[in-house]
N, C-alpha and C positions, 0 to 999 in steps of 0.2 A: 540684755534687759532694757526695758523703755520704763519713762517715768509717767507716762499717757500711752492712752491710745483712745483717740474723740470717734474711733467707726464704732465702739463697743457700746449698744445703747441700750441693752436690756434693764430692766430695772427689777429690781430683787431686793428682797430680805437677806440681809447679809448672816442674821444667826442663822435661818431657816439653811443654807447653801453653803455654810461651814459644817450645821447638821447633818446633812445629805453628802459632804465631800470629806472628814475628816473620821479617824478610826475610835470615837467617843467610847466604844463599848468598853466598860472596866476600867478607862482610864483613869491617872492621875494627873491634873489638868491644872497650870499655871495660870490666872490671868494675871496682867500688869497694867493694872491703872484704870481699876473695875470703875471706877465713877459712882454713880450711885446704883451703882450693881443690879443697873434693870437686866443687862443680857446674863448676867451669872444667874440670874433666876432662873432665866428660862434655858438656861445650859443644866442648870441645877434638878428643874424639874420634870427633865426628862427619865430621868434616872441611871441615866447609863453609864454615867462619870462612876468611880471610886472614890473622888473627893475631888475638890476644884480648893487654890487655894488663891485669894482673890487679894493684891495687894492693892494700894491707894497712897499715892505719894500725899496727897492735899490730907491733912488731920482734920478739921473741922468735916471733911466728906466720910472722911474713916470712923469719926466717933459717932454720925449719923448710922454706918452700916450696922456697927457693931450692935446696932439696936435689934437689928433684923433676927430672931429668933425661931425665923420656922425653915432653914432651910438648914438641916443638919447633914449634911455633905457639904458642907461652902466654912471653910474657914476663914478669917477675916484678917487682916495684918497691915500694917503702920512700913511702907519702904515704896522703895525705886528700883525700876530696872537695873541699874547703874551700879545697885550691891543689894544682888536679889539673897535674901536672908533663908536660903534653902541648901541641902546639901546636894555635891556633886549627883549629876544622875539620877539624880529626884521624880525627874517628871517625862510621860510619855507624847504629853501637847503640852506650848505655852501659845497664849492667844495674847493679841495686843491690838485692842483696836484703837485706831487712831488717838494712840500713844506715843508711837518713838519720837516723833516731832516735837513733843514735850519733854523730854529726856533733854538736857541743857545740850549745849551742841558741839564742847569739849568730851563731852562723856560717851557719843553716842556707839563709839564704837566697843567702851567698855561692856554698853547695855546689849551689845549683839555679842559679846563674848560672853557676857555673862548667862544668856541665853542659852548659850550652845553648853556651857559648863553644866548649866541644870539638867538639861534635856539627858535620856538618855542615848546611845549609840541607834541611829536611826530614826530618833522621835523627830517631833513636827512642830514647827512655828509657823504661826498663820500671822503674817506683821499684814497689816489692814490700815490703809493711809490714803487721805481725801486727797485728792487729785486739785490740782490748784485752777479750777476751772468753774464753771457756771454760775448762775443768780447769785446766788446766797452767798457764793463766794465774795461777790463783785458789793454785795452788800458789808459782811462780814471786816473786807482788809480795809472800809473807811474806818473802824477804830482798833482793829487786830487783824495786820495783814502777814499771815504767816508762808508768805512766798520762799525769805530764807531760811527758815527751820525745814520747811518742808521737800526741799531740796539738799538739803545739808540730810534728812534721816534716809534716802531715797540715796542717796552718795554713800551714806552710811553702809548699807544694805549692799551696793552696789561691793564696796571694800570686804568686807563679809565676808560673800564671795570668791572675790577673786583670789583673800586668803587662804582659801579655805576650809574657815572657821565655821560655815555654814555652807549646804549646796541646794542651788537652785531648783525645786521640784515643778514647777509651775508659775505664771501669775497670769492672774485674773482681772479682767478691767469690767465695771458694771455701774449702773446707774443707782442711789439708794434716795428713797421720798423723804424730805421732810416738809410737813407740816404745820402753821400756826393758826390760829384764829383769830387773831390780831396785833396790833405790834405789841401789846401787854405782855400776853404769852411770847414773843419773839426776846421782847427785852428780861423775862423772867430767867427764860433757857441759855441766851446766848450773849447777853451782858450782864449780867448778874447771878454771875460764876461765883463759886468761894473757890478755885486754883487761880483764878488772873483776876486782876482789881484795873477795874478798865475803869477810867475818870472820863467822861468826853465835857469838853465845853458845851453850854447852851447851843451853838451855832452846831459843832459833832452834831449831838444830837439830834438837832431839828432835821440834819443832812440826812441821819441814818434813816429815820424815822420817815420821812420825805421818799428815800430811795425801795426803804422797805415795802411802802404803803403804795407803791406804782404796781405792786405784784396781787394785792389784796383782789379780791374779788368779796362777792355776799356770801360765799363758805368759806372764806378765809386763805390764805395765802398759802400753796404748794411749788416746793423745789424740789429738783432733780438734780442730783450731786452725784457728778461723776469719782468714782473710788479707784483703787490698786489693793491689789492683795499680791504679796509676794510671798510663797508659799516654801519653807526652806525646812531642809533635811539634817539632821547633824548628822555628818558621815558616820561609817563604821557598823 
């Protein structure tokens, strides 16, 4: 297993290519750490799932979801990886995107055991983790530099593993766009979180803002952020 690989430069849609790669039809499908649950829409609205059940560690993010009332296959739920509130054998996918790096970093191996408990014998976990590389990165670690979490979930996975608690089917290395229009929107999406309370001094900010504003153009600022998917099996 590698934790990179910089020759992989395709650039994708990451729901579209879980769409296309993973066995959706009828399933019962986990996610962990839906956010504000733009991809569970569009996993939702395809119709192929059984039920998707979408949890959210952050509460202020979960009492926004729970508003959501037109997706009636999408369950909503208040928890963590770490003690996923489902029964043994529950589910045929669980989906994580760039989630386990959040998962505190004592726990992380709880959240891949807990993982494998839920799944049932043979199902699929798609763990989906930014790659600690390019622009936006290089912007991003001036005021959240998450180099050791994300080494520590990627170690994680690695343990799994070799346990194993979980077997390696694949991984995937790809490019995914993100977009701003200018540093307003940049600071909306990516400092002004309700999971992380990022404070910068005057000076942070002038830096971020400064580093950000070098990538601007007159349509606004595009990154290319290198990803991992580690694609894992529960035995049996």
């Amino acid at each position: 297993m590698k934790i990179a690989d910089p020759s992989q430069t395709e650039c994708v849609n990451e729901v579209q290519l879980m769409l296309a790669e993973l066995p959706f039809d009828g399933a019962r499908v986990l996610e962990l750490g839906c956010g504000r649950a733009e991809k569970t829409r569009v996993l939702a609205e395809t119709g192929r799932m059984q039920e998707i059940l979408a949890l959210e560690v952050d509460a202020v993010q979960h009492r926004r979801n729970l508003e959501i009332t037109d997706l009636p296959r999408v369950r909503f739920a208040l928890g963590g990886a770490e003690a996923i509130p489902a029964a043994d054998a529950s589910f045929d996918i669980v989906i994580m995107f760039k989630s386990l790096h959040h998962v505190p970093m004592p726990r992380m191996d709880d959240a891949l055991a807990e993982v494998a408990r839920v799944l049932r014998p043979g199902g699929l976990a798609w763990i989906s983790e930014p790659v600690y590389a390019g622009a936006l990165n290089e912007v991003m670690r001036l005021f959240h530099d998450e180099k050791e979490v994300r080494e520590a979930a990627f170690a994680a996975v690695c343990r799994a593993v070799e346990r194993g608690v979980l077997a390696l089917e694949r991984q995937r290395f790809f490019l995914t766009r993100s977009h701003f229009e200018d540093f307003a929107a940049f600071e909306r999406r990516m400092i002004q979180v309700t999971h992380t309370e990022h404070r910068l001094s005057p000076a942070l900010y002038d830096t971020v803002r400064r580093r950000f504003e070098a990538h601007l153009t007159p349509e606004g600022a595009t990154f290319f952020n290198p990803q991992r998917v580690d694609l894992l099996r529960k035995p049996g």
